[in-house]
C-alpha positions as CSV (number, residue, x, y, z in Angstrom):
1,X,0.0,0.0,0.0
2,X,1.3,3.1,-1.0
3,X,2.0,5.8,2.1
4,X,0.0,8.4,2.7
5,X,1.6,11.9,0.7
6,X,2.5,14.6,2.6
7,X,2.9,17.9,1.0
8,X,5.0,20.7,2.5
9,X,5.5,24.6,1.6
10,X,7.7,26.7,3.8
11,X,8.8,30.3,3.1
12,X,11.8,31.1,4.1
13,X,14.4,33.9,4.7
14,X,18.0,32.9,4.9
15,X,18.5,35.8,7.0
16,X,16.2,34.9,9.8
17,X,17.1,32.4,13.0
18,X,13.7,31.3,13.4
19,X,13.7,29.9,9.5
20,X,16.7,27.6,10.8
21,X,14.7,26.7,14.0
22,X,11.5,25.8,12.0
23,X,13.4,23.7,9.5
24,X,15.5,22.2,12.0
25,X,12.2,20.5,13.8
26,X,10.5,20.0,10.8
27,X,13.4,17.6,9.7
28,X,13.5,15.9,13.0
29,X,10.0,14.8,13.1
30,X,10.1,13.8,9.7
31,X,12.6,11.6,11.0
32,X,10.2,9.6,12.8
33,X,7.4,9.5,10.2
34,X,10.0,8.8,7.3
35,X,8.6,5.3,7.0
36,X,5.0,5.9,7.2
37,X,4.7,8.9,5.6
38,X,5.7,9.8,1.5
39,X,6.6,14.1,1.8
40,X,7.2,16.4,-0.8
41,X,9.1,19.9,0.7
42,X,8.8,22.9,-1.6
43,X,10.7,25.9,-0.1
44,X,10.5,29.4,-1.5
45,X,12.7,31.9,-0.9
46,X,11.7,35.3,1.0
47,X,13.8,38.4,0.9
48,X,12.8,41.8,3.7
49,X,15.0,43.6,2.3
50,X,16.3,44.4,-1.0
51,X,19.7,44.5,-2.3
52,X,21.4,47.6,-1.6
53,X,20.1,48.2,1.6
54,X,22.9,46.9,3.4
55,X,27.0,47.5,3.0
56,X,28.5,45.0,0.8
57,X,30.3,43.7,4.2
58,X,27.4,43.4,5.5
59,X,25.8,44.7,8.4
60,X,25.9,43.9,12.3
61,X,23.5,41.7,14.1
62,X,23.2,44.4,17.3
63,X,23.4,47.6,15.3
64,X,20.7,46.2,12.6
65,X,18.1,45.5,16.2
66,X,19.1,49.3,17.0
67,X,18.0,50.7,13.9
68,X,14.3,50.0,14.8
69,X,14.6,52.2,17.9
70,X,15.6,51.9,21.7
71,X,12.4,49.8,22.7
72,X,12.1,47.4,20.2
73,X,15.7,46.6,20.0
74,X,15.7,46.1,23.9
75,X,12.9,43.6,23.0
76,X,15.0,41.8,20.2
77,X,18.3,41.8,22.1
78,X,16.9,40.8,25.9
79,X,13.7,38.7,24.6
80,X,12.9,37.6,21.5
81,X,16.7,36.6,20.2
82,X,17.4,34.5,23.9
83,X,14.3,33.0,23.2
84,X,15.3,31.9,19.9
85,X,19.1,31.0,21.0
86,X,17.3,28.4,23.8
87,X,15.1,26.8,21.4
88,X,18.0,26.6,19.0
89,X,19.8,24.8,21.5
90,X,16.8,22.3,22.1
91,X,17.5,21.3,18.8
92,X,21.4,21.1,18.5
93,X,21.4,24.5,17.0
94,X,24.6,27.0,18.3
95,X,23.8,30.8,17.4
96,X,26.1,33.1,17.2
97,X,25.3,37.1,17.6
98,X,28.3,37.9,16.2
99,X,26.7,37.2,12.4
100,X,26.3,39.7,10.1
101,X,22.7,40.4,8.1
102,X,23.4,40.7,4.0
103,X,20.8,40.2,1.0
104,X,20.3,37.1,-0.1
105,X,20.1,37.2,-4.0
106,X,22.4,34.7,-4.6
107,X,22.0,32.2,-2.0
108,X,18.2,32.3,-3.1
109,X,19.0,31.6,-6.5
110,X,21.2,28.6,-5.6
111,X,18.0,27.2,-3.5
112,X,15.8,27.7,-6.5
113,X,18.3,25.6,-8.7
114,X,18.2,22.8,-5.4
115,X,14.3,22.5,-5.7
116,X,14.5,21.7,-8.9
117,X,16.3,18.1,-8.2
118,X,13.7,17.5,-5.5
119,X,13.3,17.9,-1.8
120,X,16.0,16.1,-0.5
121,X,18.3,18.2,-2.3
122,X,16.6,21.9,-1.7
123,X,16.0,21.2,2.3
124,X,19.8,19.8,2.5
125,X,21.0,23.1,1.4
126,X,18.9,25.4,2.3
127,X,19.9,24.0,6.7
128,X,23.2,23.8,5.6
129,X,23.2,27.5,4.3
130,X,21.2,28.8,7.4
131,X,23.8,26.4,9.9
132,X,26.9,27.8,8.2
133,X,25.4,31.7,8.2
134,X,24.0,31.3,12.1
135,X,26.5,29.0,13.4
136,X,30.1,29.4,11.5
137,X,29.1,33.3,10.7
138,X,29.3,32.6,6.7
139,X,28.4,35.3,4.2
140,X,25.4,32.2,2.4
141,X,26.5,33.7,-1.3
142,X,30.0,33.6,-1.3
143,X,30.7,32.1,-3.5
144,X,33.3,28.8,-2.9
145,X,30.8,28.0,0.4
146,X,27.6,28.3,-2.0
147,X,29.7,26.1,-5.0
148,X,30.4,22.9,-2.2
149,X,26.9,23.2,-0.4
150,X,25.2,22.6,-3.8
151,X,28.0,20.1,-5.0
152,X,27.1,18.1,-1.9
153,X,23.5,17.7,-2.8
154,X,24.2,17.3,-6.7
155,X,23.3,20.6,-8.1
156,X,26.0,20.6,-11.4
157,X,28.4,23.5,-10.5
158,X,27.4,25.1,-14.5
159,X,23.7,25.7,-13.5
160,X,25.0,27.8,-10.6
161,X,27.5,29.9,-12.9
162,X,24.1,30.5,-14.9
163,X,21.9,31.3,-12.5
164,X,24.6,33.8,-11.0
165,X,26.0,35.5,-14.3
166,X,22.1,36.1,-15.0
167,X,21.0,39.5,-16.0
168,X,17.8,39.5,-14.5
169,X,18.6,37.5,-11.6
170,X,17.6,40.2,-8.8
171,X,14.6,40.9,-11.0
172,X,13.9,37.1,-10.5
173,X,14.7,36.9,-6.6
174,X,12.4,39.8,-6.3
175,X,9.7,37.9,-7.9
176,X,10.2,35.1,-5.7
177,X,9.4,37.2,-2.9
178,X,6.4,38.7,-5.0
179,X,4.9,35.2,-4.9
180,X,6.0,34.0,-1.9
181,X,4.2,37.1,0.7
182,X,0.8,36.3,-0.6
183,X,0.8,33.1,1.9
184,X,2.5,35.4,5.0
185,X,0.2,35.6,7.9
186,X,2.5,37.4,9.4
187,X,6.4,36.6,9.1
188,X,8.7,33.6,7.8
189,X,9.0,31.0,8.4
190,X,5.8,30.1,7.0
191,X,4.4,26.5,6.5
192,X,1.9,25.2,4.7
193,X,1.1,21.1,5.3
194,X,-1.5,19.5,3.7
195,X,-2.5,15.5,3.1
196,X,-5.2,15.9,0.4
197,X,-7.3,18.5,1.7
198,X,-6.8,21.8,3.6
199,X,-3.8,23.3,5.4
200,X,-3.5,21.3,8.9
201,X,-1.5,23.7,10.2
202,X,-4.3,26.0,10.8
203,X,-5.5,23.5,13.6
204,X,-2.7,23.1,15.7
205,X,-1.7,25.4,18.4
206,X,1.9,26.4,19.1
207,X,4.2,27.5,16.7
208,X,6.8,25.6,14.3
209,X,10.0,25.7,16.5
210,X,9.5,22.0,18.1
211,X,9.3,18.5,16.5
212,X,6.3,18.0,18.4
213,X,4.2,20.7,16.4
214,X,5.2,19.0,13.1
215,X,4.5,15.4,14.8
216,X,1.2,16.7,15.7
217,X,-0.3,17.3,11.9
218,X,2.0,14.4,10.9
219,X,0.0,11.5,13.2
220,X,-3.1,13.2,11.3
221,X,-1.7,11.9,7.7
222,X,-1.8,8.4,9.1
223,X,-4.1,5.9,7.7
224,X,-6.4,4.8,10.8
225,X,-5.3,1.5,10.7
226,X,-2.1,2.6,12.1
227,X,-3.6,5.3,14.5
């Protein structure tokens, strides 16, 4: 009998920790439903902020939370981002506030050119770009980091040299985002889960930053005989 298929949007910003933590617990409980459940992962890329509104070197994690005043960056710097670091840690996750916040044209280009081999492939890169940004403190599009990461899932190195001597790639990433914000009901990560029928994230209470909220709509994609 064929398993039950599972399909999976997220939207994603490769600038964001809580994009890491989400796909982080979404590959652990997939873990424990790999054989019982068939899932197909789309991810699509989401960029804030254009290019040009940072320095090429990028631009400081602390100074960027200052820029939206003194109360909300006391917020982001003595709340929200310890929150973040501790569920990061749950989940074998090591930030690092030292990281720097850059576009993401090119490292979004390189996930569009993963998708295309399958999920496997686009989900490997796209935690491998967010653990070597958050954790190691790696620019995701430069370019020898962004050439192995898609080596290693099998994307052929002369794709990527089209995709980034491409004209019209910013034109491109910044339809991405075009397509992508319509499903934002509020930030990224986003997911979308569905088994034939409506999104079943809509039911469940909790956010996407444990295995347990992904385990949750996944025990709902069972057949009953195995309920």
């Amino acid at each position: 009998m064929a398993m039950p298929r599972v399909q999976i949007k997220v939207v994603l910003d490769f600038m964001c920790p809580w994009s890491l933590i989400g796909l982080r617990a979404l590959a652990l409980a997939k873990e424990r439903f790999a054989a019982r459940l068939d899932f197909a992962v789309e991810l699509l890329p989401f960029e804030f902020d254009p290019p040009g509104t940072y320095p090429q070197e990028g631009l400081d994690w602390t100074e960027y939370c200052k820029g939206f005043g003194a109360a909300k960056a006391k917020f982001l710097l003595e709340e929200k981002l310890p929150r973040a670091f501790a569920l990061g840690e749950d989940l074998g996750i090591r930030f690092r506030m030292e990281r720097r916040i850059v576009h993401t044209v090119d490292v979004n280009t390189a996930l569009a050119l993963a998708q295309r081999l399958g999920s496997p492939a686009a989900e490997g890169f796209a935690l491998a770009s967010l653990r070597a940004h958050f954790e190691e403190l790696q620019d995701p599009n430069e370019a020898a980091g962004l050439r192995k990461r898609l080596q290693d899932v099998g994307v052929p190195l002369e794709a990527l040299e089209a995709a980034l001597s491409d004209p019209e790639k910013e034109s491109k990433n910044a339809l991405r985002t075009a397509q992508a914000r319509p499903m934002l009901r509020s930030g990224v990560p986003h997911f979308e889960i569905r088994c034939g029928g409506p999104d079943l994230c809509e039911g469940v209470h909790g956010g996407p930053t444990r295995p347990s909220y992904f385990e949750e709509i996944f025990q709902r994609c069972l057949p009953k005989e195995e309920l």
